[in-house]
N, C-alpha and C positions, 0 to 999 in steps of 0.2 A: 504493500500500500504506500510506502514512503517512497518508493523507489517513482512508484507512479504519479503518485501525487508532485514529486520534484518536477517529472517529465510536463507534465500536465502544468503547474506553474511557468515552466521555460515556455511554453507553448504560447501559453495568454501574455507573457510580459513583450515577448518577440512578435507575436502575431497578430496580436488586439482581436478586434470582430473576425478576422479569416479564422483563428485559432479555435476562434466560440465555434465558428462553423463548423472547424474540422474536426473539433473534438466532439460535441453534436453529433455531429451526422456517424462518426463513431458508434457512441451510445445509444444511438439508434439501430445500431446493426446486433450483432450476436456477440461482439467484442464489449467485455464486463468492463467500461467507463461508468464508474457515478457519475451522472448530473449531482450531485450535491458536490464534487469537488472540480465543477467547471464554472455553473453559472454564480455561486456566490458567492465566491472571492473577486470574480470579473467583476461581478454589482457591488463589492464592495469595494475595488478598484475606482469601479465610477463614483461611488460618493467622494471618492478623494479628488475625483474630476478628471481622471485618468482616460474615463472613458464617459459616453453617453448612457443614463439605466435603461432608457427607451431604446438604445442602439444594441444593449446586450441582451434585451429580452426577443427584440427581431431577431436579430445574429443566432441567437439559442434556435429559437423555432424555424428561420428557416436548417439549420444544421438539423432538427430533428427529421422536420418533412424529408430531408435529401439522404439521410438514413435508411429511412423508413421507407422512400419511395425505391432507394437501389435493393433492399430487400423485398420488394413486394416483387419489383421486374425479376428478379431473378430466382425466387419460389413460384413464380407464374409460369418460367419460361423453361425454369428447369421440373419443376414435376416434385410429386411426395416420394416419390422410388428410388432419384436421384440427392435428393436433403436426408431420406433417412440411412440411406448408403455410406452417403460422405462428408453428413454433416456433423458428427465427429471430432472432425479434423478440424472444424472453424466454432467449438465451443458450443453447438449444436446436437445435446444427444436425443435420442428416441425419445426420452420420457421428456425432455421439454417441448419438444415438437407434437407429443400425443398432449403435453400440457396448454399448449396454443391453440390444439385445433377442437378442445375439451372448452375453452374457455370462449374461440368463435361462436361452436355451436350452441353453448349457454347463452353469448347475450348480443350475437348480431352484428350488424352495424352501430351498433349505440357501444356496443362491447370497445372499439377500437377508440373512440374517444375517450372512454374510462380507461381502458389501459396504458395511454396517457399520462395517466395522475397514479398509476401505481408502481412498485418495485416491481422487478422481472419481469410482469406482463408488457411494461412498456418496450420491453429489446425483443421482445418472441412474438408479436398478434401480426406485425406484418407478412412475416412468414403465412400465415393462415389464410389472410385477407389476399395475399397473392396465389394462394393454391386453390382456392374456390371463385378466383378471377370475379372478384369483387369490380363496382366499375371505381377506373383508377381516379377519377376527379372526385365521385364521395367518397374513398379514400383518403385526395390529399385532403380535402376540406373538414374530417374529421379529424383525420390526424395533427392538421395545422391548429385547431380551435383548441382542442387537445394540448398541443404541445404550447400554445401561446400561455396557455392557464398557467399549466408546470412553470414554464420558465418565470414569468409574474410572480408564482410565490415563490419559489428559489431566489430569486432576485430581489424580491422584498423585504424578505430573512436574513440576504446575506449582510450587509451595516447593519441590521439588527442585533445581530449573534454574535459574530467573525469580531476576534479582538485584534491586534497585530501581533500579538504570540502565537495565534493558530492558524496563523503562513506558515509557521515554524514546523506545526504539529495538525497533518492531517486527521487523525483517528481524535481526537477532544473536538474538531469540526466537524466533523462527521454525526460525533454522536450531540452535543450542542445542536447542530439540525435537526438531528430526530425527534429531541426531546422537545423540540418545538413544534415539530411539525405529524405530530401523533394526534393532533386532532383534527387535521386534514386528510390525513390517510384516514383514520377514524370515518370522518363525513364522506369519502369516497368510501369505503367499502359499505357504508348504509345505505349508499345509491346504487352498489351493484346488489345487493340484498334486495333492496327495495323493487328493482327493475327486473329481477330473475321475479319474483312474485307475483307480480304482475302478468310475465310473460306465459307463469305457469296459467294464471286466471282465465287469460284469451286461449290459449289451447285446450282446457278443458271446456270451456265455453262452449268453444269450435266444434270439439266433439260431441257435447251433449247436443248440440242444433243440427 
């Protein structure tokens, strides 16, 4: 994590907004980057004036959608036979691929906005969203409204929280975020509770009519 977290700071100090992008759109693929150790030091960055906060929450969300979207083309184009073969090799095993396509078929297109605003689901649903050749425009537009949210409260959190000892020390930022941010994961997973509930309501519905 320190070793990363160092890389990841060389990244944003040298590359400003391209950096956000490229680390983004990283964490948007199958490769394990926290968003918590991109966008809120970069937002805390900008409060020092380093950078724009409005420029690093674009910079996030596009980095995300360009993640997300080279992983949707390439689960679309290569196939479920081909990802569970050799996806392996790119931090992709069966059981998170059987956990993405577990997680489409629960809650849809509304699914890919909320996995968005969560751990792990947000690196794995495009994978899914590209194998059941979703259309790719209400893709980007959930994924982007999605990712716009995320990056907002990561960014709003980050001069919140972030002291300037914990540039020093990634793992006390890390969790300093959590512990803040455990009532927004909190309110998202009530909304995917809530939305599977419902979904069961109209299928039984369905059925009984």
């Amino acid at each position: 994590m320190h070793g990363l977290f160092v890389w990841v700071m060389q990244v944003l100090g040298s590359w400003g907004y391209l950096g956000i992008i490229l680390l983004m759109a990283l964490e948007s693929t199958v490769i394990p980057i926290p968003s918590e150790i991109i966008i809120p030091p970069a937002a805390y960055w900008a409060s020092q004036g380093k950078m724009s906060p409005f420029g690093v929450i674009l910079a996030g969300t596009f980095g995300s959608w360009l993640g997300s979207a080279a992983m949707y083309w390439v689960s679309r184009l290569l196939g479920r036979p081909i990802i569970k073969r050799y996806g392996r090799y790119f931090f992709m095993s069966e059981k998170k691929l059987d956990l993405a396509e577990t997680w489409m078929d629960a809650y849809g297109g509304p699914g890919v906005f909320l996995a968005r605003l969560l751990p792990v689901a947000r690196h794995l649903v495009s994978i899914p969203a590209g194998l059941v050749r979703m259309r790719f425009g209400y893709f980007s537009l959930l994924t982007s409204v999605g990712a716009f949210i995320w990056c907002s409260v990561l960014a709003w959190f980050g001069p919140r929280v972030i002291t300037p000892e914990m540039l020093q020390d990634p793992e006390s930022m890390k969790l300093a975020l959590k512990a803040q941010m455990n009532y927004v994961l909190g309110l998202v997973f009530l909304m995917c509770a809530l939305y599977a509930v419902f979904l069961v309501m109209v299928r039984r519905q369905k059925k009984s009519s």
